[in-house]
Structures are given as structure tokens and as C-alpha cells.
N, C-alpha and C positions, 0 to 999 in steps of 0.2 A: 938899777931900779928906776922906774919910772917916776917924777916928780909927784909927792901926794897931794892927792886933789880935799877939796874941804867936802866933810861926811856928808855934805846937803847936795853934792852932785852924783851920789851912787843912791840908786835908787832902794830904799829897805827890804828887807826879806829875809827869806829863812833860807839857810845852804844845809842841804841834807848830804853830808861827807861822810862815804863811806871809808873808815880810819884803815890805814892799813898797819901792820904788826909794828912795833919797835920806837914810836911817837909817843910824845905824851898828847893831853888833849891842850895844852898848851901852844906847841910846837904847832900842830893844826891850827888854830886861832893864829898864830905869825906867820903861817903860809897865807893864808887867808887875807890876812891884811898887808901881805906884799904883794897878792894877788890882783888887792884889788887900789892900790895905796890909800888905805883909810884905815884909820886907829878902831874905830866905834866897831869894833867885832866882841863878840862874846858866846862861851858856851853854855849848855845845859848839860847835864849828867856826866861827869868823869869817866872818861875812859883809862884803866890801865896801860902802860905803854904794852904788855906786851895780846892786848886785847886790840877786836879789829872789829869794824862795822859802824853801826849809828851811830854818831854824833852831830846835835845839833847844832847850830853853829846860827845867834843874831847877828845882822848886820846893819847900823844905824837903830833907827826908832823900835825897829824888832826884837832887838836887847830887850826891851821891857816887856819881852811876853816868854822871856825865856826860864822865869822865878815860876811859870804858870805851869808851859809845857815841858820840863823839866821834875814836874813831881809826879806824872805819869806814871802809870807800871810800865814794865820794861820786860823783854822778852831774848832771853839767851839761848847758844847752843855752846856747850861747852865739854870737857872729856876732864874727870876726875881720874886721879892716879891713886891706888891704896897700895901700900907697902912702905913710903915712904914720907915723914914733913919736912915742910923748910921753911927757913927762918921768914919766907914771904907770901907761905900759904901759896905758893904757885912755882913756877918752873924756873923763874929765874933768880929763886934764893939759894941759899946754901941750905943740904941736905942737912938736917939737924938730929933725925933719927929714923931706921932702916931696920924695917918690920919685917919678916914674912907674912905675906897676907895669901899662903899657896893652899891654908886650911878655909879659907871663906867658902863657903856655898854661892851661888847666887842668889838665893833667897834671902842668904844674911845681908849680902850687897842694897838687895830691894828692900830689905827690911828697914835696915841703919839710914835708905836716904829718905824712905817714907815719913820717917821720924826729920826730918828737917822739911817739912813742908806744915801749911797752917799757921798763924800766929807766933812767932821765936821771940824770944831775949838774946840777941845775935850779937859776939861781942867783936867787933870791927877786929883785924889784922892791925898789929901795932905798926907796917911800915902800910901805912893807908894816909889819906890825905885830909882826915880827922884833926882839925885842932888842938892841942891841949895846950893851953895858957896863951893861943896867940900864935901859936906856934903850927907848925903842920907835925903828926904822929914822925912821920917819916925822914924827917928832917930830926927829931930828935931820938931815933934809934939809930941814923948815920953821924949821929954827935955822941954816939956810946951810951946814952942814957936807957935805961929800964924804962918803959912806958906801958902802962898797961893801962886800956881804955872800960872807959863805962857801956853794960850792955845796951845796946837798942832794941828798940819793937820797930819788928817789920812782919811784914807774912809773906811767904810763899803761897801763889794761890792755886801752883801745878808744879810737880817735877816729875816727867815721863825719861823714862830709863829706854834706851833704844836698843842700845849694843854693850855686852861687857862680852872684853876679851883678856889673855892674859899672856902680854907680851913675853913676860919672862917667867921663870919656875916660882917667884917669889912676888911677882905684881899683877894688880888685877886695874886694868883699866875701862871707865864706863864712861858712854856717851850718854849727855844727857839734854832734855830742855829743860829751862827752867823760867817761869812766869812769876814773876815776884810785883811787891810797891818798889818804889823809888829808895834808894839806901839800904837794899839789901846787898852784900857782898859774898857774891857767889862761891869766892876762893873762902869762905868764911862756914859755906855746907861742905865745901870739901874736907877743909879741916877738921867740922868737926863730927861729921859721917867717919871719918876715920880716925878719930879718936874713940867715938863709941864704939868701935868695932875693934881696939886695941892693935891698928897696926899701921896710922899715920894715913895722912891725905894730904893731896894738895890738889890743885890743877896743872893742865898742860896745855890746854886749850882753851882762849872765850872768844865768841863772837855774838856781838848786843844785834839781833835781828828786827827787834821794835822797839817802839820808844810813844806810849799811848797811841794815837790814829795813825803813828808815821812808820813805814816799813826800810829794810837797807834797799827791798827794790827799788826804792824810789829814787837810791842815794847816787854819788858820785864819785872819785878822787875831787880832792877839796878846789884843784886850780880848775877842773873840768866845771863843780859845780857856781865856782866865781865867773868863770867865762861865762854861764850862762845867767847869771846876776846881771853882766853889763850889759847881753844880748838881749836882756830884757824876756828870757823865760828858755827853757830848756833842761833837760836833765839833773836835778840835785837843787834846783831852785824852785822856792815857793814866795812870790809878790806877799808883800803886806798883809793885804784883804782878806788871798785865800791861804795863806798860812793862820790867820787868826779864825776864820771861816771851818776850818777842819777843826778848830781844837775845841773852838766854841758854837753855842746855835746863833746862826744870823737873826742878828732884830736891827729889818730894814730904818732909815730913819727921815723925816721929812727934811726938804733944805734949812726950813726954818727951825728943826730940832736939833740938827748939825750943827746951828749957828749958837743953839743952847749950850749945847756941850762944850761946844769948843770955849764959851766962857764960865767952865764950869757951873754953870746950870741944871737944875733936873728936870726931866721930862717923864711923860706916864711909864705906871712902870711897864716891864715885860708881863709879867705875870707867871712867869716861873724863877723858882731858884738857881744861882748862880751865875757866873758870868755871863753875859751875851757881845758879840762882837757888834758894834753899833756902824754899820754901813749908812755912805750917803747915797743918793738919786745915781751918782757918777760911779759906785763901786767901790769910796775910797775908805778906806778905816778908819773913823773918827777916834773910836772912843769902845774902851770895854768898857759895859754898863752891868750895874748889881740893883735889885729892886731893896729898897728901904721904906717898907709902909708901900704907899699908895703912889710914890712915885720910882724913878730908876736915878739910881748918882752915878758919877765916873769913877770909876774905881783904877783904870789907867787910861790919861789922853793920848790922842797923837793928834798934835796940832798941825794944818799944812803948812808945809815951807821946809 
């Protein structure tokens, strides 16, 4: 491993890593920062290990825009299994119970997942990466404990059914997309599409295709998209300016309002709601700004250096 350099010599940005199967998103963030020998990496939205595609991934001063673009809706393609649950809601638990599902119609199919779309009380998979007491869910059902979590609200704002097939006499498998907010757990409509239909679900398949304005097109392998961090732009890399640029509207800013912000100072405001990425003369990201009353505050700097 190459000697690590101090986080103010790698230039900030977003690495768009397209995950490949069998990682956690852990594991990706330590490829990353072998990649590039700097500690300051972090991610947005959890990937399961045996899930593949977007992950976003900050690096230095970028971290602080990943609590932003991280709560995005998110956009899957995934293949539910009915006939059978397991203990992880997905392919790589233990079979727990084995249904025949050789009576469903397909309209029953379409029907039960239509019913997981819209507004839910979605109660997260106890081996998920859910807290309780401090703790991760998952860590304590591989400590023997019973965990049973509290539901959430989230919504589905689409699930298009493409292909059901039926690989065997007793299972029915469907492709599916599915467009949801941030914290919905997809192995979690599997589940319980096939409970409402009395003959078990899980998944077999996820791949995360968007992530708010960001596509996998855009993505990488995680070392391809760090190479192109040092190169200074390339594949799976987005600069400071224009990763914060895509998520939020540009509001240009004078040099002298640059020199505001950067001492936490306010300046006029935007005149619209919510974030704005606060660019200087040179391109550089100062500062996300929020309007309050008649002027605009920093709501996250980035100071140079």
C-alpha cells in the first residue's frame, strides 16, 4: 500500500461506484480509501451485500453533502421469489417457510404488489442495519436475540411489474422496478407481497439504478472511479462544484460574498426555498446556502484549503 497522503492533497468529490454483488458498502468505502490512501471517504444509502449498483461514496469535504444527497428517492430493479421466506427476506437467508404459490394467477401477483405501493408502514427486516439500542438490528439476531423493529413511513411512488415467470411447479418469480423515498427496504415488499398472498416472498435479485439526479450509467468499479478522482475527472467522478451543482440550483456568488460566507456571514437571500450551492467567480463551492427572512445563511461551508 502506498504511504497515505494528508486528506488536503486528494482533491474532493463524489465517486459514483457501481457495487458489485457480495461487498458490504463498508468494504467499498476501505477499497476506496486504499485507493486513494485517505481516511475522509464516506457513504450515502446502504447497500446490501448481496445487492449491486449505485453507491455513493464522499471523499474529503464531500462527506458533508452526503446526509443531503443520500435522502434522495432511489430507483431499483429487482426479481421477487413467491413460494418461499427466509430468515433475511432475500436469497441469502435460511429458507424458513415453503409455500406452493403453483395456485396464484398473475393478476393475484399484480394485485398483492400493487398493494405495496403508496404511502406504507414498512416494518424493516430484523437482519437490516437498523439500530436498536445502539446497537445494529443485525448484529443482534446473529447474537440469538428476537428483534423486532418499529414500522416506518415511507412510500413507493412506482412499482412496474415487467416479467413473472415460474421457474419451478411451486414458485412464481417477478421482475420488478421499483421507485420509492430513501429507507424503503425492498426485500421488505417482497416479504410482505408474499405474505398477503399466503405463500412467502423474498428476493433474489436488487440492483439500485438511481440515486436522486445520479444514474449507475454514470457509475464505476470503485478503484476505476478513484483513478479517476486523482486524474482529476473521468468516469464515476464528480468535482466538488459539479456534484453539489446536480443536486442543488446554482446561486452564483460575488468574490466579496465568497469572502461573506466563508466567515459565516449572510448575504441576500436566493429567493427560493431550500438549498442552493453557493459558487464563487473561479467555479469553487463555497458554501450551501438556505434563505431565512430577507437574507441567505450557510447551512454547510466548505472553506478553501
Amino acid at each position: 500500500m502506498s504511504p497515505r497522503r494528508p486528506d488536503a492533497d486528494v482533491p474532493p468529490g463524489l465517486l459514483l461506484v457501481d457495487k458489485p454483488g457480495g461487498m458490504t458498502s463498508h468494504d467499498v468505502v476501505a477499497r476506496a480509501r486504499r485507493a486513494l490512501s485517505v481516511r475522509k471517504v464516506g457513504h450515502a444509502g446502504t447497500l446490501d451485500p448481496m445487492a449491486t449498483g449505485l453507491l455513493l461514496l464522499g471523499v474529503g469535504a464531500a462527506t458533508r453533502l452526503l446526509g443531503y444527497v443520500g435522502g434522495s428517492d432511489k430507483t431499483y430493479e429487482a426479481t421477487i421469489r413467491l413460494g418461499q421466506a427466509t430468515v433475511t427476506d432475500d436469497r441469502e437467508g435460511e429458507v424458513l417457510t415453503t409455500t406452493s404459490a403453483a395456485g396464484l394467477t398473475d393478476d393475484d401477483v399484480r394485485t398483492a404488489l400493487a398493494a405495496q405501493t403508496g404511502p406504507l408502514q414498512q416494518v424493516p427486516s430484523s437482519v437490516s442495519a437498523v439500530k436498536v439500542a445502539g446497537r445494529r438490528s443485525y448484529d443482534r439476531v446473529r447474537a440469538g436475540e428476537a428483534v423486532e423493529l418499529a414500522p416506518r413511513s415511507v412510500t413507493v411512488h412506482e412499482l412496474a411489474v415487467h416479467r413473472i415467470t415460474r421457474p419451478t411447479a411451486d414458485l412464481v418469480d417477478v421482475d420488478v422496478t421499483v421507485t420509492s423515498t430513501a429507507g424503503t427496504y425492498i426485500r421488505a415488499i417482497a416479504r410482505d407481497a408474499g405474505a398477503a398472498l399466503g405463500v412467502g416472498g423474498h428476493l433474489t435479485a436488487l440492483r439500485r439504478t438511481a440515486s436522486g439526479t445520479f444514474s449507475v450509467a454514470q457509475a464505476a468499479p470503485v478503484e476505476d472511479a478513484a483513478a479517476a478522482l486523482l486524474a482529476g475527472g473521468g468516469e464515476g467522478f464528480l468535482g466538488l462544484s459539479e456534484a453539489a451543482t446536480t443536486v442543488f440550483p446554482p446561486r452564483p456568488v460575488t468574490a466579496e460574498e465568497a469572502k461573506a460566507l466563508i466567515y459565516g456571514q449572510r448575504i441576500p437571500a436566493t429567493g427560493s426555498p431550500g438549498p442552493h450551492a453557493a459558487v464563487d467567480p473561479d467555479g469553487r463551492l463555497v458554501a450551501l446556502v438556505e434563505d431565512a427572512g430577507e437574507t441567505a445563511r450557510v447551512a454547510v461551508g466548505f472553506p478553501p484549503g
